[in-house]
NUVOBA-536506 format. One line per 3 residues: number of its first residue (from 1); their letters; for each residue z, y, x of C-alpha. Coordinates in steps of 0.001 Angstrom, whole numbers, always signed. Example, Ala and Ser with C-alpha at 12.3 -4.5 7.8 and 13.67 -1.06 7.14 Angstrom:
BEGIN
1	as	+7800 -4500 +12300 ~ +7140 -1060 +13670 $
! end
This chain:
BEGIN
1	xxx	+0 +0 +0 ~ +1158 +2719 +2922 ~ -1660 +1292 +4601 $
4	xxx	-4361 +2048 +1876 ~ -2410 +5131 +1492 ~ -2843 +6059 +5391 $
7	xxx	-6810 +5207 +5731 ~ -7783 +7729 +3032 ~ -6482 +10727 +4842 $
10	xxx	-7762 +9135 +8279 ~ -11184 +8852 +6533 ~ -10913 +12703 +5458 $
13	xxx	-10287 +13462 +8730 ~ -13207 +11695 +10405 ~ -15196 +13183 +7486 $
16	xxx	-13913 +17241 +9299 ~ -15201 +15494 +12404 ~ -18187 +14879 +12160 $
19	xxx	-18771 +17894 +9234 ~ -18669 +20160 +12473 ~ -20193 +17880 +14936 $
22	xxx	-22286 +20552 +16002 ~ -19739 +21921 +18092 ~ -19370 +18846 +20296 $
25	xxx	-19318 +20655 +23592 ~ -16326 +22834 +22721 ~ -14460 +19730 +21865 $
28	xxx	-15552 +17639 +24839 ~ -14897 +20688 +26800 ~ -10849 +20572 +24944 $
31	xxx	-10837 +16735 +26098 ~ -11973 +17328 +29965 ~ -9149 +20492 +30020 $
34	xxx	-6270 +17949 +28452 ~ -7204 +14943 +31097 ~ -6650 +17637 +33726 $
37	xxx	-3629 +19461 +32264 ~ -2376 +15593 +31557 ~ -2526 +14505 +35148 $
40	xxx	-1409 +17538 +36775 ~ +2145 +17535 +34429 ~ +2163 +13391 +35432 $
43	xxx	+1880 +14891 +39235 ~ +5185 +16496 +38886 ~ +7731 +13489 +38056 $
46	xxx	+6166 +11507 +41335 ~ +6553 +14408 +43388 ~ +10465 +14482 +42237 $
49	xxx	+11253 +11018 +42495 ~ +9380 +11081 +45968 ~ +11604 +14264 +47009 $
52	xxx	+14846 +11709 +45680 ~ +13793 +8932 +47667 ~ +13481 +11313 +50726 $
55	xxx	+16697 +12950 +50306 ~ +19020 +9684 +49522 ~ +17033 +7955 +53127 $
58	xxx	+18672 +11114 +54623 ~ +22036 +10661 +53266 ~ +21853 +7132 +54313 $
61	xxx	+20432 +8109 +57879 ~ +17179 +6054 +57756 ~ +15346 +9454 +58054 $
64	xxx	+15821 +12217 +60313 ~ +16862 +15703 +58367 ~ +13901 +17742 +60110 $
67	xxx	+11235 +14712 +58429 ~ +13622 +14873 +55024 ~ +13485 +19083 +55326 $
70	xxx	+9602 +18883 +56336 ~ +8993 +16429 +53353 ~ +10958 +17865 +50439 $
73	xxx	+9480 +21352 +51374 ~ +6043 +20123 +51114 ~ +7407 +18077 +47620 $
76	xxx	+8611 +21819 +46217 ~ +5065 +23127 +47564 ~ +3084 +20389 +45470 $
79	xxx	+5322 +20395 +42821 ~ +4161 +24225 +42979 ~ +565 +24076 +42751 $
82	xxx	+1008 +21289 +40018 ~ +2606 +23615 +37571 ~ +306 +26408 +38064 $
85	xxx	-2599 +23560 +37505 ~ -1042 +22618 +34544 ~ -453 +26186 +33539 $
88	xxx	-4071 +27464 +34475 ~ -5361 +24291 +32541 ~ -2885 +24461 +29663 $
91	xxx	-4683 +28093 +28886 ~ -8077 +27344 +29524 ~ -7988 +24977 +26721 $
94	xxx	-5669 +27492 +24257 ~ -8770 +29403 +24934 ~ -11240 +26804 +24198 $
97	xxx	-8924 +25569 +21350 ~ -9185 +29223 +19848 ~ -12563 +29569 +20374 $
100	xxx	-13259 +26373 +18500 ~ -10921 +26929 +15638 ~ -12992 +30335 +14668 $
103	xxx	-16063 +28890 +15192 ~ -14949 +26227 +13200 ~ -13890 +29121 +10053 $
106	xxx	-17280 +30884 +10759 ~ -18880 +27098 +10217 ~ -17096 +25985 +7102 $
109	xxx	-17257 +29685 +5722 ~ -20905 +30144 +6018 ~ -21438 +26559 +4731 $
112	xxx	-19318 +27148 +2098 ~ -20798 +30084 +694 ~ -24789 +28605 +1534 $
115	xxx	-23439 +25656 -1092 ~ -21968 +28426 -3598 ~ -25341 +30359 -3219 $
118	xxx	-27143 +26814 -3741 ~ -25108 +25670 -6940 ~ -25954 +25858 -10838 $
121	xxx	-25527 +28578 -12747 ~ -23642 +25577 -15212 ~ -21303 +25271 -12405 $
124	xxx	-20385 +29093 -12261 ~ -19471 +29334 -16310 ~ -16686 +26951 -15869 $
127	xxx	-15100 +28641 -12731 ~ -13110 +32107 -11930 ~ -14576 +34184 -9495 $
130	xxx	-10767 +34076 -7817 ~ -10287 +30756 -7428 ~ -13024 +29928 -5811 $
133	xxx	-12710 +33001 -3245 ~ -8706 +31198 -2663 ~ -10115 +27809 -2222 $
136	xxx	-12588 +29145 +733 ~ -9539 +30889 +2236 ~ -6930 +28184 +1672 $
139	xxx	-8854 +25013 +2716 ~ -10140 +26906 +5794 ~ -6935 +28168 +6819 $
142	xxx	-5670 +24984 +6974 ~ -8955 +23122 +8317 ~ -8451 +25439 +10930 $
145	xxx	-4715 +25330 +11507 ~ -5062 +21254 +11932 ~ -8587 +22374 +14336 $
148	xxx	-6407 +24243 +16575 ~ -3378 +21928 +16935 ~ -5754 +19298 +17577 $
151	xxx	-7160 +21081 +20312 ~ -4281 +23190 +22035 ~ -1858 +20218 +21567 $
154	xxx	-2769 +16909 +20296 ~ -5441 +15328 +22967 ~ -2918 +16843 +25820 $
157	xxx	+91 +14765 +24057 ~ -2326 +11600 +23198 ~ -3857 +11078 +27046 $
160	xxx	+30 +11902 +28718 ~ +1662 +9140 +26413 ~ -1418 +6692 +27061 $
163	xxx	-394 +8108 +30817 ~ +3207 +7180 +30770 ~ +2497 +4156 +29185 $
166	xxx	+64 +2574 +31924 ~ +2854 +3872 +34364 ~ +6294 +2285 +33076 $
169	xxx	+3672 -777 +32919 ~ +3375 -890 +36512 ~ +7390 -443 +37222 $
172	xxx	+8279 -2905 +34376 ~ +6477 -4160 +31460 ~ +9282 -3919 +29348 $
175	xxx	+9122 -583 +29157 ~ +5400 -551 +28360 ~ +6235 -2584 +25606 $
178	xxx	+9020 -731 +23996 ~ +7156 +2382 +23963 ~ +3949 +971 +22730 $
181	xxx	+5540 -334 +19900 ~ +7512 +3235 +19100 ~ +4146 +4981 +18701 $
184	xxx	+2701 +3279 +15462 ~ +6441 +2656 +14160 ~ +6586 +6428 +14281 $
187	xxx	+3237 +7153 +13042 ~ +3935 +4529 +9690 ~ +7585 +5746 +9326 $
190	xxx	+5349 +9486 +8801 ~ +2704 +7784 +6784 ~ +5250 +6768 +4208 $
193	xxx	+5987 +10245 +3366 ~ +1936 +10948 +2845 ~ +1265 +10126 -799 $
196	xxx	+3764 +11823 -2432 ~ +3497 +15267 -46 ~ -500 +14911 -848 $
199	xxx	+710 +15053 -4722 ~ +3255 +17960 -4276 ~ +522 +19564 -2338 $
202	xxx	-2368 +19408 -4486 ~ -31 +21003 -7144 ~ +743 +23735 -5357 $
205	xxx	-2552 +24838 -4808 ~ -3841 +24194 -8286 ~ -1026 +26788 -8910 $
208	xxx	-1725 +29039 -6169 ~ -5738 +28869 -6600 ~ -5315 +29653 -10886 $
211	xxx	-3011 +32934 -9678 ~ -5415 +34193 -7627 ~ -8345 +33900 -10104 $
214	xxx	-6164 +35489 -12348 ~ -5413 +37852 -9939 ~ -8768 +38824 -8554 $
217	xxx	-9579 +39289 -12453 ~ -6854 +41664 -13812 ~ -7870 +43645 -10089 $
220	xxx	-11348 +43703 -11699 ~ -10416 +44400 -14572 ~ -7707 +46999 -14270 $
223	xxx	-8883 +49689 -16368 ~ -8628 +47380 -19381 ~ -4792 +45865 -18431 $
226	xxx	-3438 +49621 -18241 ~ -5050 +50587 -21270 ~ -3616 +47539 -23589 $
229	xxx	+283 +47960 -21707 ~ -624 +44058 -20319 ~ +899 +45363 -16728 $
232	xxx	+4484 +43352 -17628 ~ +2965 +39950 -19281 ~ +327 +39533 -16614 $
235	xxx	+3185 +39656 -13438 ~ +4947 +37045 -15343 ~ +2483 +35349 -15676 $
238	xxx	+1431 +35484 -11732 ~ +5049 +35520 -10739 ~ +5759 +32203 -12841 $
241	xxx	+2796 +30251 -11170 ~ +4492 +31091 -7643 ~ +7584 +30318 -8631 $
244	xxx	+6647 +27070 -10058 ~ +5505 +26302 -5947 ~ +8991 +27341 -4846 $
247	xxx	+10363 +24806 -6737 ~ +7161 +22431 -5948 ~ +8045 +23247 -2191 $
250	xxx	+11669 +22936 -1990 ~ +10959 +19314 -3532 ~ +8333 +18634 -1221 $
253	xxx	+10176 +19645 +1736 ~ +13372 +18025 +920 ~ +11431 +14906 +910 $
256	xxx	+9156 +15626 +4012 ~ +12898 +15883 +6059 ~ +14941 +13623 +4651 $
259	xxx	+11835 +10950 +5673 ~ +12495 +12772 +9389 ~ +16203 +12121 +9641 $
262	xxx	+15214 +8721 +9179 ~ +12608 +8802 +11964 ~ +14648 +10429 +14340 $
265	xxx	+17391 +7947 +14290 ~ +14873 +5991 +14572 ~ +13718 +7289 +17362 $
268	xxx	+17059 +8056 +19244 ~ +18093 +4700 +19339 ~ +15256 +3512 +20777 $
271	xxx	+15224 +6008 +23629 ~ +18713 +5027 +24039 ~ +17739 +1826 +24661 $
274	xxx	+15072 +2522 +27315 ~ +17394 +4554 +29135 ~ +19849 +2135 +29156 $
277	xxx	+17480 -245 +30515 ~ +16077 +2067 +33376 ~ +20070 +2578 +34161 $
280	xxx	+20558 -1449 +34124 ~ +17811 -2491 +36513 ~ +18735 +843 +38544 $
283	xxx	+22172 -619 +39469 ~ +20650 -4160 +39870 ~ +18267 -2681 +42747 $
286	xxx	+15015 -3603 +40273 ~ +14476 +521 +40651 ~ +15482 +2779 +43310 $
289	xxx	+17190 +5855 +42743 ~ +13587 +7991 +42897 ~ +12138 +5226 +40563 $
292	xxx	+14613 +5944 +38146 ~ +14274 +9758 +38402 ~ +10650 +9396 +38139 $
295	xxx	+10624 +6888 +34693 ~ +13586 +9164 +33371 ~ +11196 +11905 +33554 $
298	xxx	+7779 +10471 +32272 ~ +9911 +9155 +29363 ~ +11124 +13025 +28637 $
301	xxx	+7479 +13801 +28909 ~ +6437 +11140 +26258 ~ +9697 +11919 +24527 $
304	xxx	+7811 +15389 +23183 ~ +4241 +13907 +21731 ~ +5920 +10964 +19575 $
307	xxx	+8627 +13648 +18286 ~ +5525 +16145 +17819 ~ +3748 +13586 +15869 $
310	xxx	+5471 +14734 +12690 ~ +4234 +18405 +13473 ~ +1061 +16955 +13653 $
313	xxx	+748 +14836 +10698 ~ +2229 +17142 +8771 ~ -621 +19702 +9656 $
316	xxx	-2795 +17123 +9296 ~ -1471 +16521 +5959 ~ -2294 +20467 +4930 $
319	xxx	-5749 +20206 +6586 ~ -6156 +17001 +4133 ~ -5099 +18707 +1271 $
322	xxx	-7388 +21831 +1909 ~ -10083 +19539 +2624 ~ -10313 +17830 -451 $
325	xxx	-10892 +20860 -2527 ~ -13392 +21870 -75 ~ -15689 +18976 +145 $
328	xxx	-15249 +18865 -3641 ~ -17496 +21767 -4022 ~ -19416 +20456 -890 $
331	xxx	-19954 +17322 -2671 ~ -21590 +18775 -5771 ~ -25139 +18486 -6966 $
334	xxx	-27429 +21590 -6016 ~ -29438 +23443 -8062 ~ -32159 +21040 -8005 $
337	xxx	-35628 +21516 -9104 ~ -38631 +19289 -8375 ~ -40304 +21996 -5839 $
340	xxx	-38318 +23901 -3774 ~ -39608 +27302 -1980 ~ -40161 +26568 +2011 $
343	xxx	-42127 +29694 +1712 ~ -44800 +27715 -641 ~ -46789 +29980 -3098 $
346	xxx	-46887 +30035 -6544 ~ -50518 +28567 -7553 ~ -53308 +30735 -8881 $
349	xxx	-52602 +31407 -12757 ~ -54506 +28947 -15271 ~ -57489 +30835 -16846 $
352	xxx	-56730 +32033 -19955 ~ -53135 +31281 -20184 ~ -50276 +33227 -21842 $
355	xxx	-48165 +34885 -19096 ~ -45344 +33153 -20505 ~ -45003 +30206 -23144 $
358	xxx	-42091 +28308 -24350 ~ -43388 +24756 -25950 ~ -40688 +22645 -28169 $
361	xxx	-37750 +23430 -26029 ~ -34476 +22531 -26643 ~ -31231 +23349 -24406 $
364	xxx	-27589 +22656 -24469 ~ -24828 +24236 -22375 ~ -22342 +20967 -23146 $
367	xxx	-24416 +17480 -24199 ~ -24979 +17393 -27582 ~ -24418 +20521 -28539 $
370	xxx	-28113 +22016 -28756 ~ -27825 +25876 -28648 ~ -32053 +25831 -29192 $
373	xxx	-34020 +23685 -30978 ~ -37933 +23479 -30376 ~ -38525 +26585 -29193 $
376	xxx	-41764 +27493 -28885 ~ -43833 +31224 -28688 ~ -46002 +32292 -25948 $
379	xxx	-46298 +35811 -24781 ~ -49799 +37445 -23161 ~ -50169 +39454 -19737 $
382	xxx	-49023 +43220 -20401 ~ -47412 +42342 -24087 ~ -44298 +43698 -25034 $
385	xxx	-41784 +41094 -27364 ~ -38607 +41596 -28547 ~ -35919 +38776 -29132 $
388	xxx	-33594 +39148 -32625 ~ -30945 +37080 -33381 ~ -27558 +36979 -34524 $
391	xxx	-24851 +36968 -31680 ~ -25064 +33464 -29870 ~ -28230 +32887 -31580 $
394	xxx	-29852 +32009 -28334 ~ -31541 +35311 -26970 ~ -29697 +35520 -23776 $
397	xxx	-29813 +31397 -23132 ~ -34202 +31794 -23084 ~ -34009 +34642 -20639 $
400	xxx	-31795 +31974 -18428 ~ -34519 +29406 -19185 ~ -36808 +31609 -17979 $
403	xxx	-35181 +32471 -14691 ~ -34808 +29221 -14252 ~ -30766 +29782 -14056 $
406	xxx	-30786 +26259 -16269 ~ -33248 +23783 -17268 ~ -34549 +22910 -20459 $
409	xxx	-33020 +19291 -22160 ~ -36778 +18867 -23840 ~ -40035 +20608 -23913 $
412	xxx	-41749 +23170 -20912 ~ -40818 +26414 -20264 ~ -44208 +27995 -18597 $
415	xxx	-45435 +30973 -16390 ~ -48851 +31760 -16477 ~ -49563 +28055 -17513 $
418	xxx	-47641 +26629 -14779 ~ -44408 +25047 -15842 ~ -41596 +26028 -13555 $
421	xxx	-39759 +23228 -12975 ~ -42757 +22329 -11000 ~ -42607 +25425 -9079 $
424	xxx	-40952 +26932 -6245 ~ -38206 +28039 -8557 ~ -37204 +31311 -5465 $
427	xxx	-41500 +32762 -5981 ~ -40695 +32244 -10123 ~ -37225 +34719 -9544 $
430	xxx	-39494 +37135 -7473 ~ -41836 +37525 -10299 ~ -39176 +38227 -13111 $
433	xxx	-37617 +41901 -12957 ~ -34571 +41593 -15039 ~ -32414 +45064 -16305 $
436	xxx	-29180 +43928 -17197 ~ -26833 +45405 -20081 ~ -24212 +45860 -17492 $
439	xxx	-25914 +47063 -14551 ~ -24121 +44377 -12433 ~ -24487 +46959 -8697 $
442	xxx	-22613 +45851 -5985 ~ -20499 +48192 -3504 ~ -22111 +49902 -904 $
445	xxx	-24867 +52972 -854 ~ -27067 +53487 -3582 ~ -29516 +53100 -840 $
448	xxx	-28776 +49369 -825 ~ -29003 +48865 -4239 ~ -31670 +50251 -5218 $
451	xxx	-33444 +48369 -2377 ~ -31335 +44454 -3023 ~ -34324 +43322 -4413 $
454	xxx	-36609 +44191 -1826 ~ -34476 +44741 +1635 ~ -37724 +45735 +3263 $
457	xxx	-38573 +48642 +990 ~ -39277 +52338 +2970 ~ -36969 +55256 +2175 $
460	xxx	-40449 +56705 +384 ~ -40604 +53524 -1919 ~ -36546 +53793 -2551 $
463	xxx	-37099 +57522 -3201 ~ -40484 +56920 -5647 ~ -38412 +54286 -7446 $
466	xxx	-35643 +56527 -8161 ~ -37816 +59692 -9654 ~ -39858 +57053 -11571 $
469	xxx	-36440 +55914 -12818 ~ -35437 +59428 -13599 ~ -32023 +58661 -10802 $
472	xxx	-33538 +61133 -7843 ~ -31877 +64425 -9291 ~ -28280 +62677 -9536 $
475	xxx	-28761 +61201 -6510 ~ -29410 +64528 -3986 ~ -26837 +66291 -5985 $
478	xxx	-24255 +64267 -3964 ~ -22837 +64899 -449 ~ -24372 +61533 +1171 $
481	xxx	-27635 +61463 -1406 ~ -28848 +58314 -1312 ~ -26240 +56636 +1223 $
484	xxx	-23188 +57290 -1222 ~ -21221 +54675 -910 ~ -20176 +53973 -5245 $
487	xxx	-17618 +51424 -4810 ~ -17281 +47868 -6300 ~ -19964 +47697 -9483 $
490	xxx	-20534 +51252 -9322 ~ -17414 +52069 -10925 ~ -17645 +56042 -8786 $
493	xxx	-20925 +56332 -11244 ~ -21264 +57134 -14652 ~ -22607 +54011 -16823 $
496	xxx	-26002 +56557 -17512 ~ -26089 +56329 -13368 ~ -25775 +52754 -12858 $
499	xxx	-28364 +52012 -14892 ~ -31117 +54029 -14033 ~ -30144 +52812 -10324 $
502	xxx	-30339 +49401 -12117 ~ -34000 +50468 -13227 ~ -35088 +51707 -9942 $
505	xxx	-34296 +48668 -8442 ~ -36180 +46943 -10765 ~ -39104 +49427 -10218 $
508	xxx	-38611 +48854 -6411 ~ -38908 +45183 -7156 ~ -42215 +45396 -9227 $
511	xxx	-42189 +42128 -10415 ~ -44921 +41216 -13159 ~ -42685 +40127 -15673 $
514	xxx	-39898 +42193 -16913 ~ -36481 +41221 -18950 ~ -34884 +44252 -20460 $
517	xxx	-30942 +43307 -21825 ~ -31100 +46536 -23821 ~ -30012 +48604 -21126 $
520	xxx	-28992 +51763 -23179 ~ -27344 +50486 -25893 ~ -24007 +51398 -24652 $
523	xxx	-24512 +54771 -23335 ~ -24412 +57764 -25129 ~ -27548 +59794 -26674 $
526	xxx	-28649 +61964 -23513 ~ -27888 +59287 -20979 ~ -29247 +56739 -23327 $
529	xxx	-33053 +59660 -23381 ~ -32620 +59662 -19033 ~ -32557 +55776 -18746 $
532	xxx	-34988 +55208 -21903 ~ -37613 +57265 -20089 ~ -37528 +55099 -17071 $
535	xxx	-37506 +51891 -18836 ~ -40546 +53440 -20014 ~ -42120 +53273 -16838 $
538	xxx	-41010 +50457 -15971 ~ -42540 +48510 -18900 ~ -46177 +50352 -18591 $
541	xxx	-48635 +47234 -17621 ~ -45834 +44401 -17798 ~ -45616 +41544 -19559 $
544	xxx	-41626 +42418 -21264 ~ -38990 +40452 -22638 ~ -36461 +42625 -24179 $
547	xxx	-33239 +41594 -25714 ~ -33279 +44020 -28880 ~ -29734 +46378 -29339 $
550	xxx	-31589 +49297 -31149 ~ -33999 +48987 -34590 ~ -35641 +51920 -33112 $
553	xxx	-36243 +49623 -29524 ~ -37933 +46820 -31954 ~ -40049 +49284 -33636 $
556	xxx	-42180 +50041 -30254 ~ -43019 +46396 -28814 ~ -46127 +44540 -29587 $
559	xxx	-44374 +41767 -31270 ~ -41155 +40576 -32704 ~ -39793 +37009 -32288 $
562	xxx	-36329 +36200 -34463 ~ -33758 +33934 -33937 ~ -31640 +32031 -36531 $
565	xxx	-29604 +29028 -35500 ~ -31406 +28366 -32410 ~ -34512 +28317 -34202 $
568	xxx	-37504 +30409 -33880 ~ -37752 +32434 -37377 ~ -40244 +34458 -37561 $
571	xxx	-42888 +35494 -34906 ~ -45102 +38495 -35530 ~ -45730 +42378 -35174 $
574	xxx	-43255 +44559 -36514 ~ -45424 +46161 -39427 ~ -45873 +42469 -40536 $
577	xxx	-41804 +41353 -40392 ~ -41059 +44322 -42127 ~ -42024 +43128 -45185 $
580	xxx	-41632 +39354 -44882 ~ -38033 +38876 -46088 ~ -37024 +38058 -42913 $
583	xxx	-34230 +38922 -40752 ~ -35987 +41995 -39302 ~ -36594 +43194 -42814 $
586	xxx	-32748 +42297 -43497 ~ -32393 +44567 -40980 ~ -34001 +47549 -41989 $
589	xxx	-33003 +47113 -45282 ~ -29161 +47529 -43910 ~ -29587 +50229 -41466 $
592	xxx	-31180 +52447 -45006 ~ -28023 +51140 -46648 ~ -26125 +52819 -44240 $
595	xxx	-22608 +51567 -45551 ~ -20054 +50355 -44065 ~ -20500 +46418 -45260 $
598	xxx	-23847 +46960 -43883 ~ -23287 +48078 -40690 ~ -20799 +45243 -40162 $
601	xxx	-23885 +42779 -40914 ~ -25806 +44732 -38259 ~ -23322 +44082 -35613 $
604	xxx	-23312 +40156 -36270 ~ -26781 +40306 -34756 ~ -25995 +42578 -31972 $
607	xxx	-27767 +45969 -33834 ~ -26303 +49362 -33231 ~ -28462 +50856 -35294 $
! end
């Protein structure tokens, strides 16, 4: 059972191995730095027990005191140059030890966030933004904690007790045997204390990793938490998950030392018995007086790695713990699509076909729970549709189709006849411009923004894109112009700002097809006009997909496609829904009603008005 318990974690470990093999030299460079550092700290007890030797032949006269003087003085000059080897060594592979352990952390962290980058958006919706930011720094804390005591200490301790081992050996095998059989006593006696830390453990960071998602989200969100009084409710609610891994630790650690005592004892009396041994054959004339000093010593020295093996396994332990969460995200499915990108092309569009063209597709975010059913519309090069639905009628979940953020259960979602699971799903994001509700900016300089979609872009093209998005007056009117820095989302910009930045980088971008998440529908009437007047321009000779928020929005595209249930409704211009019956006509009928019980209808389908 302790065994099956033990060969898990080994396997983990092995697994951190050869995860970071790449970095082979730096740890064969740790090993060649603790054989040196190992034999000049052996050097030292022979060099005493030889100085004994010399000066109990003097005491007994078989040794003249200018050779005994002559010899011990060259002993204390060896014994010398041994410690500053050892010391000079010992350093050289902190160094190397340190140097690996952040290379390691700059391996694991870049890995870690190339798999986030690579993942479903599927995996995303079920996950804070937090927690998986305390994972990355958790598990690589402690990857790297166990890195660096494997390197500064471990291999050092490891080669002098293999050292000492071969040694006593040679005086008696006895010895040899005695410690031999202390090592993996020692290591079990630790292993037994392995399952139930690794439980305690794992609870404390599902603890620690939900506070800090909750956390990073009331930071993000603090605006909101003032203005509803939530200040007191969400502290106890942070402070209560961290005080449930006080409790979690004290339990934990009680256990992890009581195990020790045992251990110890352990441990004591069998040094006490060696000692009494070397002491035994001492007086018996098996060992002379410098033998003895000499095995009394290398038996201190080994004394230190089996006692550190409980620092070790216990950091081991943490790195085990961290690692599991890690590799669990390492271990999950990419985003897979039957083409990647490499840099391939997306083929020449089929002659004659739609720009865009959903055939019988039907999608659900949890199995068998279909949020569409047989979708199907197509929509021609430069034509301008509109989607209308009720609120989780599906509008937003066929502008994910179409970025390709999820893939349809049934049916083809196309672009320019090509259906894109078939294509280099990175070329089919480059051709869709998409204009968010929220404007979703990052922190950092307008500058950068404007240009995230294409990093490349001049300061003439950044500049173009912002007076075609109507953004260039704003913009100079501040101190930096263009290379204000606006903080995290934007928040140092007013929501008319951040969107027409949101357009210009769309503009910048100048993708073909264009996705418009009615991006004025929250602003108010003259920063609604600024940012309407650039979507204008942005829309002139694109094929656009606009999720409708305004009546007077649907009244300008080409055509109108509605939404009821996850079924298509009604497809057709908006002279010809307007007197169908239909839920656009529903809808014009209730904004003329203009009461109260109407407007509330309005809102179920996500109309302002």
């Amino acid at each position: 059972m302790a065994e099956a318990a033990y060969a898990a974690p080994v396997s983990t470990l092995v697994r951190i191995i050869r995860f970071t093999r790449d970095l082979w030299r730096l740890y064969a460079l740790i090993v060649i730095t603790a054989v040196l550092a190992t034999v000049t700290s052996l050097a030292v007890p022979f060099l005493v027990g030889a100085a004994t030797d010399t000066a109990a032949q003097a005491a007994a006269g078989s040794v003249s005191p200018s050779t005994a003087t002559s010899r011990i003085v060259w002993s204390a000059v060896w014994i010398l140059v041994a410690f500053m080897a050892s010391t000079l060594l010992q350093n050289l592979g902190g160094y190397v030890g340190d140097v690996t352990g952040n290379r390691l952390r700059t391996m694991l962290s870049v890995r870690y966030y190339e798999k986030l980058l690579t993942l479903p958006q599927s995996w995303y919706d079920s996950e804070l933004t937090g927690t998986i930011v305390a994972r990355l720094n958790r598990s690589i804390a402690e990857i790297g904690n166990f890195a660096k005591t494997m390197s500064n200490a471990f291999f050092s301790m490891l080669l002098t007790a293999v050292s000492v081992l071969a040694i006593c050996a040679w005086y008696w095998w006895g010895l040899a045997v005695l410690l031999f059989v202390m090592f993996p006593a020692f290591v079990w006696l630790t292993s037994l204390t392995s399952r139930k830390w690794q439980q305690l453990e794992a609870e404390k960071n599902t603890e620690i990793d939900i506070a800090s998602g909750r956390f990073a989200e009331v930071v993000g969100q603090i605006r909101v938490v003032k203005s509803f009084v939530r200040e007191s409710s969400e502290l106890s609610s942070f402070a209560k998950r961290f005080r449930r891994t006080d409790a979690l630790t004290r339990e934990q650690s009680a256990h992890w030392h009581r195990m020790d005592v045992w251990r110890r004892t352990a441990l004591n009396l069998a040094f006490f018995a060696i000692h009494l041994i070397i002491f035994l054959r001492t007086l018996s004339g098996d060992f002379s007086v410098g033998d003895m000093v000499l095995l009394i010593q290398l038996i201190g020295l080994v004394r230190a790695p089996i006692e550190s093996m409980s620092w070790v396994v216990d950091t081991s332990q943490r790195a085990i713990a961290g690692s599991k969460d890690y590799f669990s995200v390492m271990d999950i499915a990419h985003e897979v699509w039957p083409t990647a990108s490499h840099g391939l092309a997306l083929p020449a569009p089929v002659a004659n076909a739609p720009t865009i063209s959903f055939t019988d597709v039907c999608f659900a975010y949890e199995p068998g729970h279909d949020v569409l059913h047989d979708i199907s519309f197509t929509v021609s090069h430069g034509e301008k549709i509109a989607l209308v639905g009720e609120s989780g009628g599906g509008k937003s979940t066929i502008v994910n189709l179409l970025l390709g953020l999820y893939q349809a259960r049934t049916g083809e979602v196309a672009l320019s006849g090509h259906d894109i699971g078939e294509l280099p799903i990175d070329e089919v994001r480059r051709r869709v411009g998409v204009v968010f509700q929220d404007a979703s900016l990052f922190s950092g300089t307008i500058r950068e923004n404007i240009a995230y979609g294409r990093p490349e872009a001049t300061d003439e093209q950044i500049r173009d894109a912002a007076r075609r998005a109507n953004a260039s007056l704003f913009i100079e009117q501040f101190t930096d112009g263009y290379d204000t820095l606006i903080g995290e989302r934007g928040l140092k910009l007013s929501g008319g700002q951040r969107q027409r930045i949101a357009v210009a980088r769309a503009m910048l971008k100048d993708a073909p097809v264009l996705v418009l998440d009615e991006a004025t529908s929250a602003l108010d009437t003259k920063a609604e006009r600024s940012v309407q007047e650039g979507l204008d321009a942005l829309m002139a000779d694109r094929t656009s997909v606009i999720i409708a928020h305004r009546l007077s929005t649907i009244a300008g595209v080409d055509r109108i496609i509605t939404l009821r249930n996850g079924h298509v409704d009604e497809i057709g211009t908006p002279a010809e829904l307007a007197v169908s019956g239909g839920i656009y006509a529903e809808l014009l009928s209730l904004q003329n009603a203009g009461s109260k019980a109407a407007k509330k209808l309005l809102a179920r389908y996500d109309i302002t008005g």
